[in-house]
N, C-alpha and C positions, 0 to 999 in steps of 0.2 A: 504494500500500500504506500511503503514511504517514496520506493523510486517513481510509481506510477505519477504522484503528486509533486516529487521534484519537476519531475520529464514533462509536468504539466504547468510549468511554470510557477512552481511554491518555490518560496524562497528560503522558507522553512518547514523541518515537519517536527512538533512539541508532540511529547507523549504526554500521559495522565503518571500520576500527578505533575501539577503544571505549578510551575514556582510563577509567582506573580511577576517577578522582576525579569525572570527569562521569556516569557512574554511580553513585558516592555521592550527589553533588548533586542527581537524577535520582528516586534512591529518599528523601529527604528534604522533595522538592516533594512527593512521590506521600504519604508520612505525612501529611505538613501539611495537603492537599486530606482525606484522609482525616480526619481531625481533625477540621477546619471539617465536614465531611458530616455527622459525627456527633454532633457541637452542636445544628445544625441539624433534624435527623432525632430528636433528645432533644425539643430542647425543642416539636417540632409532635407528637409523641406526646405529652407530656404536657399540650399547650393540647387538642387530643383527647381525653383522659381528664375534664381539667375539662368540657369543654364536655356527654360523658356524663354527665356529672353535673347537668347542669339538668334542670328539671323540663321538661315541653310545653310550657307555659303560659310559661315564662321565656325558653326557644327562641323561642315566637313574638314574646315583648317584644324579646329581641336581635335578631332578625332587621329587626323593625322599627326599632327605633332605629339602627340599626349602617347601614339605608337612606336614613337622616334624616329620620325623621319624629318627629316631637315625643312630650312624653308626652300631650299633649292628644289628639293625634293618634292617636297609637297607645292613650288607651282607646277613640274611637271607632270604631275599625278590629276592635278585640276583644271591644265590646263591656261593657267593667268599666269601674270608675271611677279617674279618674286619681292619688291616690294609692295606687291597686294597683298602676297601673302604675310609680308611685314608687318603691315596695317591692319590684317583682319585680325593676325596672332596677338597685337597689341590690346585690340579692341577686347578681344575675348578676353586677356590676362586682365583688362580690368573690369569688363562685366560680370567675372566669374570672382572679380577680389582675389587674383592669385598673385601672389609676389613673386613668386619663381616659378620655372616648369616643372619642380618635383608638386609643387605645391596643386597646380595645376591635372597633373598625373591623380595626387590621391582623390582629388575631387573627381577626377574620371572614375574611378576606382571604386571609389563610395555610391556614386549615381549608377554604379553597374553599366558603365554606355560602352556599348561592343569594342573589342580590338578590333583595329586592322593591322590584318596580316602584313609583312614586309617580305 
């Protein structure tokens, strides 16, 4: 019964008898987890919402850089020229609030948006 209710999302399981204070303790980890979820869960809706907010054209430049590919690389893959793709790589870095490309990456990473292959 106890794995079934861990495996179910308990975050505890109290037997009988129940000390009053290990049930304080108990509903205090249970806040805390809650807490950290909802951090969590904020801020991947709001990397979400940025990422709605890209144009097509800047999706496809994230996608590719975020896979490592260059920006030489990635104008030839799309097609345009590479300071467009300067420009769009810029744009996204700052609609998506990325400081760097790793940074960049884990918000790919987090939002689960497809690899492309190299």
């Amino acid at each position: 019964m106890a794995v079934r209710a861990i495996k179910a999302g308990a975050t505890e399981f109290l037997t009988k008898p129940l000390r009053p204070q290990e049930l304080i303790d108990a509903i205090h980890v249970a806040f805390e987890k809650y807490d950290e979820r909802s951090l969590v869960d904020r801020a991947l809706a709001s990397a979400k919402t940025r990422f709605d907010g890209l144009t097509a054209r800047e999706k496809d430049v994230m996608a590719l850089v975020t896979a490592g590919y260059g920006n030489k690389e990635t104008a030839n893959i799309l097609g345009i020229s590479e300071p467009t793709v300067k420009a769009h790589r810029g744009q996204v870095m700052k609609k998506m609030d990325a400081e760097s490309l790793p940074d960049l990456v884990r918000l790919a990473q987090e939002l689960e948006l497809p690899i492309k292959d190299r």
